[in-house]
C-alpha angles and dihedrals in degrees: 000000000000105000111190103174101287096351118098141189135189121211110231077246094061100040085050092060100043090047088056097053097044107025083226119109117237099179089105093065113115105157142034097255088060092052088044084064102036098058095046087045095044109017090061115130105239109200090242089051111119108250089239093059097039081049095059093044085058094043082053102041085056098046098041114108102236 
């Protein structure tokens, strides 16, 4: 991630992961607002979500600079 005060910008690597874990695309994210929405729309723990998965949204949630 290439943070530039309120400018971001995700690695293909990065948007790959977090597309797998949530099925939404977060390649269009370019602020910190934006990531600010889309984690609390997409790194929500579902209650059929494996507790693997639900424990890295939360691991994310956490660590992402927002």
């Amino acid at each position: 991630m290439l943070l530039h005060q309120d400018q971001i910008r995700l690695t293909r690597r990065e948007c790959q992961v977090l597309q797998k874990l949530t099925g939404a695309d977060p390649s269009g994210i370019t602020n910190r607002q934006q990531l600010q929405r889309w984690t609390e729309t997409h790194l929500t723990s579902l209650p059929d979500d494996d507790p693997a998965v639900a424990a890295i949204k939360a691991i994310l949630r956490q660590h992402l600079p927002i």
